[in-house]
N, C-alpha and C positions, 0 to 999 in steps of 0.2 A: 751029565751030558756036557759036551764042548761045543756046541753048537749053539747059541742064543735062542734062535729061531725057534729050533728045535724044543726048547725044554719051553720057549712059549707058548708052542703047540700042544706040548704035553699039561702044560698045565692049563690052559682052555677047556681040554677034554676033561680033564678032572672037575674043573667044576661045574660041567654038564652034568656028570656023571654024581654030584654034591647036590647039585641043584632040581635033578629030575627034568629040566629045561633046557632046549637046543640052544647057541648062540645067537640065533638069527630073534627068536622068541625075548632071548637076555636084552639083547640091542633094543627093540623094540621097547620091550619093558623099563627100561632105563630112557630112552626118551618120552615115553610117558608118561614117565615121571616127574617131566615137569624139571628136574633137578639140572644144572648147567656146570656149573662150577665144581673141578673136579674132588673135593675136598668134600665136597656136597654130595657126589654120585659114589663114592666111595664109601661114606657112612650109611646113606640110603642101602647100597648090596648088603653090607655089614647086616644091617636090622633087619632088611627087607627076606634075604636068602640064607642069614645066619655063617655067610662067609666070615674067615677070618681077614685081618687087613691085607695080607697079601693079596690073595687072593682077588680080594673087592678093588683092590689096587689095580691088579693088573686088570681084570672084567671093566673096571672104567679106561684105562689107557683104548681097550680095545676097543669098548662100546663107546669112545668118541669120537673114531676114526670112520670116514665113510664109504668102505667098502669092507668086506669079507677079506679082505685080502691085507688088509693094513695099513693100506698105503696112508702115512698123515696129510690131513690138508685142513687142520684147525677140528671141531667140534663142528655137529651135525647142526644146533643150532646157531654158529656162525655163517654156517652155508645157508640154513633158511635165511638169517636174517638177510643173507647176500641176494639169495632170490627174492626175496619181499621187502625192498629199497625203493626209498624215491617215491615217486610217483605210483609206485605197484605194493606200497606201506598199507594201504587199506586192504586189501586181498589175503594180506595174512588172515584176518576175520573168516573166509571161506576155507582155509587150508585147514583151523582148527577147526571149525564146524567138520568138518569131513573127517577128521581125525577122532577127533570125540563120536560122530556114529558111526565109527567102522570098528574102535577097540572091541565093541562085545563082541565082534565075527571072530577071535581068534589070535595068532599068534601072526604076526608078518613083518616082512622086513621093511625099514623104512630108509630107502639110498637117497639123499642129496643128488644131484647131479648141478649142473653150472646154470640151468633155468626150472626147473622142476624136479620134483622127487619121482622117484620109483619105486613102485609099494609091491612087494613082493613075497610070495612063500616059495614054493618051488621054485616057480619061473614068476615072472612079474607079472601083476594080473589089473595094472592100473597103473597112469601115470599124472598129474596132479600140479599145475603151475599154472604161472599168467599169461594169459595168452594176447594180452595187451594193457594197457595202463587201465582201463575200467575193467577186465572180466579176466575171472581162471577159466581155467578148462583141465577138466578130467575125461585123459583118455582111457579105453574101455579095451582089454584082451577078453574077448569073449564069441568063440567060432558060431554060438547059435544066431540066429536070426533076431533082431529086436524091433518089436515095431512101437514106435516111436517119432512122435513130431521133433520132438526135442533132441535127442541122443541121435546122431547122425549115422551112416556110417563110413567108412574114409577109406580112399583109394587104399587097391591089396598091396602090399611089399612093405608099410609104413611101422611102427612099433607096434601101435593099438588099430583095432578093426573099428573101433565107432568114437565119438566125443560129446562130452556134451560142455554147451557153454555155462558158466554160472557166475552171474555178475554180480550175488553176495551170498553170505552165508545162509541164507531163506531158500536159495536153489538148492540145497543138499535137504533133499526133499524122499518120501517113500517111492517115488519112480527110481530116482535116482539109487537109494541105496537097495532095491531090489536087484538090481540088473548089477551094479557094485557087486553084491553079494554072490551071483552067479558067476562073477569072474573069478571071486575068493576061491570059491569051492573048486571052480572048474583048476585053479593052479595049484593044487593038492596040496 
C-alpha cells in the first residue's frame, strides 16, 4: 500500500480479525488495564491477545489516542488526569468506582472529552465528570421513564435525558447501576 493511513486501517482490521475483538472493545480493554505507559501497553496486548510487537505496537499508538478517528491529543489518561485536577483531584475516587462496576456490563467505549468522558457502544449511553469542585455527575441516555428522587430528568435537546449527582464514590450505588445498565443495553 502507498497510503500510510491506508495500511493503518488495514492492519487495525487485522487484528480484530486476530483478536476476535472489535476496536472500540480493544481501547477499552487497554484502559482497563490499568497500564499507561506506552512500552507497558505494548507488552500487556503482546501477553494479553498474543499479538506480535508490531501489531501490539500499533493497537497502543491507537488505543491511546481519544477518539475512533485518531486524531492525537496525548493518552486517555492524560486527559482524565486533566479532567480530575485541582480542586476536582478527589472525584477521580467516584470516576473509578463507576468504572470498576460498569466492566462486568461488557465491552464500551471509553472517549475523554475536555470536562468529562463519554462511555459509549453504539451510540453513547452515559456521560461521567465533575460537575463542580465537591460532586460528579453521571449523565443518563435512556428514552424510558425513571422514577427516581435522585436521578433527575433534564431538559429535551441536551446529550443525556436524566443525571444524577454523586458526591463520592458510595453514590455509585444499585439504583444507580440499574438504570446505568438500561442505558448499556438500550445502546446496543
Amino acid at each position: 500500500m502507498t497510503d500510510p493511513e491506508q495500511a493503518r486501517a488495514t492492519q487495525l482490521r487485522n487484528i480484530e480479525v486476530k483478536t476476535g475483538h472489535d476496536l472500540a472493545s480493544l481501547r477499552a480493554a487497554v484502559f482497563a488495564s490499568g497500564k499507561v505507559k506506552h512500552g507497558e501497553v505494548r507488552t500487556w496486548l503482546m501477553e494479553t491477545y498474543g499479538l506480535g510487537y508490531g501489531d501490539a505496537n500499533g493497537l497502543a499508538h491507537f488505543a491511546a489516542r481519544p477518539d475512533s478517528q485518531g486524531a492525537p491529543a496525548g493518552t486517555a489518561e492524560d486527559e482524565l488526569a486533566a479532567i480530575y485536577a485541582g480542586k476536582k483531584a478527589h472525584l477521580r475516587a467516584v470516576y473509578d468506582a463507576m468504572m470498576a462496576a460498569i466492566r462486568p456490563f461488557g465491552a464500551f467505549e471509553i472517549a475523554p472529552k475536555k470536562g468529562y468522558v463519554s462511555l459509549r457502544r453504539k451510540k453513547q449511553f452515559a456521560t461521567l465528570g465533575p460537575k463542580n469542585a465537591s460532586q460528579a455527575e453521571l449523565g443518563i441516555n435512556l428514552k424510558d421513564a425513571i422514577e427516581s428522587d435522585r436521578i433527575v430528568a433534564l431538559k429535551p435537546g441536551g446529550m443525556c435525558q436524566y443525571a444524577v449527582v454523586l458526591p463520592g464514590p458510595e453514590a455509585v450505588d444499585d439504583e444507580v447501576l440499574d438504570v446505568l445498565r438500561r442505558a448499556y443495553d438500550a445502546a446496543g
